[in-house]
KOLTI-963375 format. One record per residue (C-alpha): residue in one letter; chain; y negated, x negated, z negated. Coordinates in Angstrom, 2 decimals. Layout:
<nodes>
<node A, A, <Y, X, Z>>
...
</nodes>
This chain:
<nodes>
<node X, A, <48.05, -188.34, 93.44>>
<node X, A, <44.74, -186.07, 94.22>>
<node X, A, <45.33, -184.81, 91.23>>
<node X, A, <45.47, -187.78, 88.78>>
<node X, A, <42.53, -189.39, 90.95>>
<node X, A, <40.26, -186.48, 90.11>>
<node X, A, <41.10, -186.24, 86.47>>
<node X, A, <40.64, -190.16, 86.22>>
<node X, A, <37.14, -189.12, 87.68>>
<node X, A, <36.48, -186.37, 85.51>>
<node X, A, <37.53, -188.81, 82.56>>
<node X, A, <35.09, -191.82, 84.13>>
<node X, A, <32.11, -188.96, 84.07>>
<node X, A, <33.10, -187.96, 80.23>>
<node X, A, <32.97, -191.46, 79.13>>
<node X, A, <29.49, -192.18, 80.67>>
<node X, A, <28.23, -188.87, 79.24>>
<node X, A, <29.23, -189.52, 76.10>>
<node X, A, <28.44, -193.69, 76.42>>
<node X, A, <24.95, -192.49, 77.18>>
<node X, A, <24.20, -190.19, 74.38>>
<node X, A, <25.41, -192.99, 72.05>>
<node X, A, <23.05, -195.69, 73.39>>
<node X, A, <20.11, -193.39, 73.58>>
<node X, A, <20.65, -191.79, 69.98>>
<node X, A, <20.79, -195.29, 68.53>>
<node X, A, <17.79, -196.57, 70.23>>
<node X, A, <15.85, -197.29, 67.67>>
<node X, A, <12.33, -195.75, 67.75>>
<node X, A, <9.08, -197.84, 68.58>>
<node X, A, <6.37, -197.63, 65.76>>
<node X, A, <3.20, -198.13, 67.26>>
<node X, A, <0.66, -200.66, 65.99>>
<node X, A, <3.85, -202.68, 64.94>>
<node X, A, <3.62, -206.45, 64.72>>
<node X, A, <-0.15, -205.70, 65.75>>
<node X, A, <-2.14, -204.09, 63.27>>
<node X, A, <-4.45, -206.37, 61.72>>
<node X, A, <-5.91, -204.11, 58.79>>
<node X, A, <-5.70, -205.22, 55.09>>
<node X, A, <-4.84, -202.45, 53.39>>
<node X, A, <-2.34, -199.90, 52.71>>
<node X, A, <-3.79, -196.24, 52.36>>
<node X, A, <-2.23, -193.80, 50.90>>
<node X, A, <-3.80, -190.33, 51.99>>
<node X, A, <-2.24, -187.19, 50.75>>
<node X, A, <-2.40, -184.16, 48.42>>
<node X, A, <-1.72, -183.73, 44.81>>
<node X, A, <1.67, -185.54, 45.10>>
<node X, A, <0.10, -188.95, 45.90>>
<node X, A, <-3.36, -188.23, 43.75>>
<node X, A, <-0.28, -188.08, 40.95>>
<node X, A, <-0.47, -185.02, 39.86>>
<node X, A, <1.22, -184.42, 36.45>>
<node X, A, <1.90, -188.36, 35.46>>
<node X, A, <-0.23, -190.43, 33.50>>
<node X, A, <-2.29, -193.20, 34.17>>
<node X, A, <-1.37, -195.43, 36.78>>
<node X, A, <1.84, -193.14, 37.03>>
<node X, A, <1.17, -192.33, 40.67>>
<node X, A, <2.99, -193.67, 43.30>>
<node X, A, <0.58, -195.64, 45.40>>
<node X, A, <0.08, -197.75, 41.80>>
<node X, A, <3.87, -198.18, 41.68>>
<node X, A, <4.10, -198.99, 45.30>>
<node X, A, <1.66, -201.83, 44.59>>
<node X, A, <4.84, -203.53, 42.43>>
<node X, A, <6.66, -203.73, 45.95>>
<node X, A, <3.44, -205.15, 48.28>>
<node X, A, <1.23, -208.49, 48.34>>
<node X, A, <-1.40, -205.98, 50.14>>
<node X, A, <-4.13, -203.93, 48.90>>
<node X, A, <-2.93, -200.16, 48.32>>
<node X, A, <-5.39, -197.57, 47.57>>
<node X, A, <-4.79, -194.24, 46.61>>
<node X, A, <-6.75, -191.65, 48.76>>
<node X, A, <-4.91, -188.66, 47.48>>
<node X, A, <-7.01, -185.27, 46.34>>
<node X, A, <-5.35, -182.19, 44.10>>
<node X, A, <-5.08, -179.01, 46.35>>
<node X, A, <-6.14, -180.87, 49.55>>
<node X, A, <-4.70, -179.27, 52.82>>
<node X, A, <-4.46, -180.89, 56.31>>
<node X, A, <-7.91, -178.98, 57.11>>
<node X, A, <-9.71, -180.81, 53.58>>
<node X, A, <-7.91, -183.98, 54.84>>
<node X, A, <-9.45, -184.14, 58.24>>
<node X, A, <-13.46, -183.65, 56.56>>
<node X, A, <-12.27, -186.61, 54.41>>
<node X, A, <-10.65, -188.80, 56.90>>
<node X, A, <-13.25, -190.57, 58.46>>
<node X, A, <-15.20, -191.46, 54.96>>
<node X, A, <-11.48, -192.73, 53.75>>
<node X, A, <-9.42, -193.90, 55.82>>
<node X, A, <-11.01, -194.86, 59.17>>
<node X, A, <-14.38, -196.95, 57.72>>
<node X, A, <-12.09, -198.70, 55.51>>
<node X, A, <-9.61, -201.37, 57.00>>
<node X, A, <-6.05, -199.71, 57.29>>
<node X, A, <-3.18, -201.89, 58.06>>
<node X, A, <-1.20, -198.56, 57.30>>
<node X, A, <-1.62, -195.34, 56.39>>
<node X, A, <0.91, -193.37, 54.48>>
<node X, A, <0.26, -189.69, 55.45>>
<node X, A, <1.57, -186.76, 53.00>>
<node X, A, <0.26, -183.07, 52.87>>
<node X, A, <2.56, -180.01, 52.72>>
<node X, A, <2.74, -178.24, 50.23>>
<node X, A, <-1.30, -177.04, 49.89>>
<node X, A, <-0.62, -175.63, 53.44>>
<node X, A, <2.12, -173.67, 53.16>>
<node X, A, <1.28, -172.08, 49.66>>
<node X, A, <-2.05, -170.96, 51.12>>
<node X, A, <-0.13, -170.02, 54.27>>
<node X, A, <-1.50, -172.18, 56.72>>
<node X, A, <0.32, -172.19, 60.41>>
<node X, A, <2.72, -174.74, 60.46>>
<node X, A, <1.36, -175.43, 64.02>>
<node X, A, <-1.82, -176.03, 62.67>>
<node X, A, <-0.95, -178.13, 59.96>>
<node X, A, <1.15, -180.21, 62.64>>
<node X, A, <-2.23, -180.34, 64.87>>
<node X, A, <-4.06, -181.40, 62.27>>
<node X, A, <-1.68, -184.05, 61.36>>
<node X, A, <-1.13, -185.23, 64.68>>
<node X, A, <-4.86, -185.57, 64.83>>
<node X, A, <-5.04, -188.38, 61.53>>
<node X, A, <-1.94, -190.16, 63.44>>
<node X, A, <-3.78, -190.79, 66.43>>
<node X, A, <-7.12, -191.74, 65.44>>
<node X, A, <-5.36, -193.82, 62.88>>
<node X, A, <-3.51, -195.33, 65.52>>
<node X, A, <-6.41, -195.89, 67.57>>
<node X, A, <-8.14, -197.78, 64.55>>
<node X, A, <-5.04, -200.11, 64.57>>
<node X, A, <-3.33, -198.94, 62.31>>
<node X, A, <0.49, -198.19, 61.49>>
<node X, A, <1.26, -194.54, 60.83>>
<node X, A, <3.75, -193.43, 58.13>>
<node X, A, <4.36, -189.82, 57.61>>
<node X, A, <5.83, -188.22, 54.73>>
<node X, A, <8.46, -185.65, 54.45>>
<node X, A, <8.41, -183.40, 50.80>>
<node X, A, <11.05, -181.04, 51.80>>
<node X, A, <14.63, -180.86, 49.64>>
<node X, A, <17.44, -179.54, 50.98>>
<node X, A, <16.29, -175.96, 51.61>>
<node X, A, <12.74, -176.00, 50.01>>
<node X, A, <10.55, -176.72, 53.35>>
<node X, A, <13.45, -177.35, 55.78>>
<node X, A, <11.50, -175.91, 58.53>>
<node X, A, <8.30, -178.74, 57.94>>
<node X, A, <11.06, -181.52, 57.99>>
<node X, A, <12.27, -181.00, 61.49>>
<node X, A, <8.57, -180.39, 62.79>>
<node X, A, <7.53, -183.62, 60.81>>
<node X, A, <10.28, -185.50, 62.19>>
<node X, A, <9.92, -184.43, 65.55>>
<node X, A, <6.09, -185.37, 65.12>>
<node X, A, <6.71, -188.78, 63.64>>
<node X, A, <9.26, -189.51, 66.51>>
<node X, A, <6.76, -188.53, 69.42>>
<node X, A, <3.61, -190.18, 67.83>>
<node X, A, <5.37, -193.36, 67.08>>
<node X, A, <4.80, -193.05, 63.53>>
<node X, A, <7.65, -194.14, 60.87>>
<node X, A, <9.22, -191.10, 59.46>>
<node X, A, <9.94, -190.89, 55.40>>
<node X, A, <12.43, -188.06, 54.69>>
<node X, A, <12.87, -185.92, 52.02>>
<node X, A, <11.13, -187.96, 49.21>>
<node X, A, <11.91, -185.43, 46.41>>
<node X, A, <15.69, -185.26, 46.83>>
<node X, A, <17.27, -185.59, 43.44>>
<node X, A, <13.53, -184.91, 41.95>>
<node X, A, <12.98, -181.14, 41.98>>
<node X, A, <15.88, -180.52, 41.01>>
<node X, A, <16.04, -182.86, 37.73>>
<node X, A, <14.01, -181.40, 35.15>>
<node X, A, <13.56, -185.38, 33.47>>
<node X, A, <11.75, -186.34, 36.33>>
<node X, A, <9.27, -183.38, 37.08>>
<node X, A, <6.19, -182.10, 35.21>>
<node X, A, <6.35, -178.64, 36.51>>
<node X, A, <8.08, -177.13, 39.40>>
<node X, A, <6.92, -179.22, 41.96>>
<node X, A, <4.96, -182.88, 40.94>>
<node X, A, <7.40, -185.28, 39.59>>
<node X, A, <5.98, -187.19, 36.59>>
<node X, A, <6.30, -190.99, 36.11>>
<node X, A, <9.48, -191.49, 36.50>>
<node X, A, <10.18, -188.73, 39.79>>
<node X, A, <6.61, -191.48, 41.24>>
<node X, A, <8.27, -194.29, 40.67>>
<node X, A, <11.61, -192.95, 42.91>>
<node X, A, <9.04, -191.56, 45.45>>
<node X, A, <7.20, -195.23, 45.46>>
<node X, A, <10.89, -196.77, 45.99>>
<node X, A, <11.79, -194.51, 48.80>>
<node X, A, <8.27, -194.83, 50.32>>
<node X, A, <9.06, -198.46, 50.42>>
<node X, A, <12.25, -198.22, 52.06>>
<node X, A, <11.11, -196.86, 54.85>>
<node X, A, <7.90, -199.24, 55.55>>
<node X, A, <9.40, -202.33, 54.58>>
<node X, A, <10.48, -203.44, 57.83>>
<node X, A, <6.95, -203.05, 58.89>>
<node X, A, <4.86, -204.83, 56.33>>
<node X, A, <3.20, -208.13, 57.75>>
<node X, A, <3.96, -210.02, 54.66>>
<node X, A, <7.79, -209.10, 56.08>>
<node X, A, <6.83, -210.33, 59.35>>
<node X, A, <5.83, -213.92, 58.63>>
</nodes>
């Protein structure tokens, strides 16, 4: 009788463990700025992956994103730009223009010229706050495929998820590893874009205020 009463506690106990982890690992995440921004625009500000490196005109993704949106979306992407370039350009644009959200993506410049990923993630954590404190929603952008950058997707995710910013995964799954939809090793060309624009929309379509009303 002892017995069975302390394995029906020790079963009670496993149940609310496990009960717990379920609710809490399906909470869903608050996205701050949500349902309050008031900006007009969306701004895309990356590296050479939203500047559209290796597409033709009007082949980068922010211009295919603007198929998806009733909002403004401008393209603030630079070729070669790192986190430490983005933060000398930030102010000029992205805060004294009128963000409703800004769509975040730099990578790859920092770790070819072997930045510390814990600097990159400072600087990056810098443009999500003083984006956030402009008003804005925060998306940031995940380039890493399967392997290739693994490392940056769990600090990126981890980042999004404590600075309240919506987290895009893996955007060039499928991509670098199609040689119709890249111009070179890395940049995807009009088509690879296009999928990136797609997959960028995913993600921020439950936050767009044309969504919301």
């Amino acid at each position: 009788m002892i017995k069975d009463k302390r394995v029906s506690r020790c079963q009670a106990a496993v149940t609310f463990f496990l009960g717990a982890i379920l609710l809490f690992g399906c909470a869903k995440q608050e996205i701050k700025n949500a349902g309050r921004a008031l900006g007009k625009e969306i701004i895309c500000f990356g590296d050479s992956l939203t500047f559209g490196y290796g597409a033709g005109p009007a082949e980068d993704y922010p211009t295919a994103l603007k198929k998806y949106v009733r909002m403004p979306v401008i393209n603030s992407g630079v070729d070669g730009d790192t986190t430490i370039h983005a933060l000398r350009r930030f102010q000029v644009e992205v805060l004294n223009k009128d963000p409703y959200l800004v769509i975040v993506e730099f990578c790859g410049n920092d770790f070819i010229q072997k930045i510390p990923q814990e600097t990159t993630i400072r600087n990056l954590r810098q443009i999500i706050r003083k984006s956030q404190e402009k008003g804005a929603i925060v998306a940031l952008v995940d380039i890493s495929a399967g392997f290739f950058l693994r490392d940056y997707r769990h600090a990126y995710k981890k980042l999004a998820r404590e600075e309240g910013a919506i987290f895009v995964p893996a955007i060039l799954n499928g991509i670098l590893t199609n040689p119709s939809m890249k111009s070179d090793f890395l940049h995807p060309n009009g088509s690879g874009y296009t999928i990136v624009a797609g997959r960028i929309y995913n993600a921020i379509k439950p936050y767009l205020k044309e969504n919301k009303e």
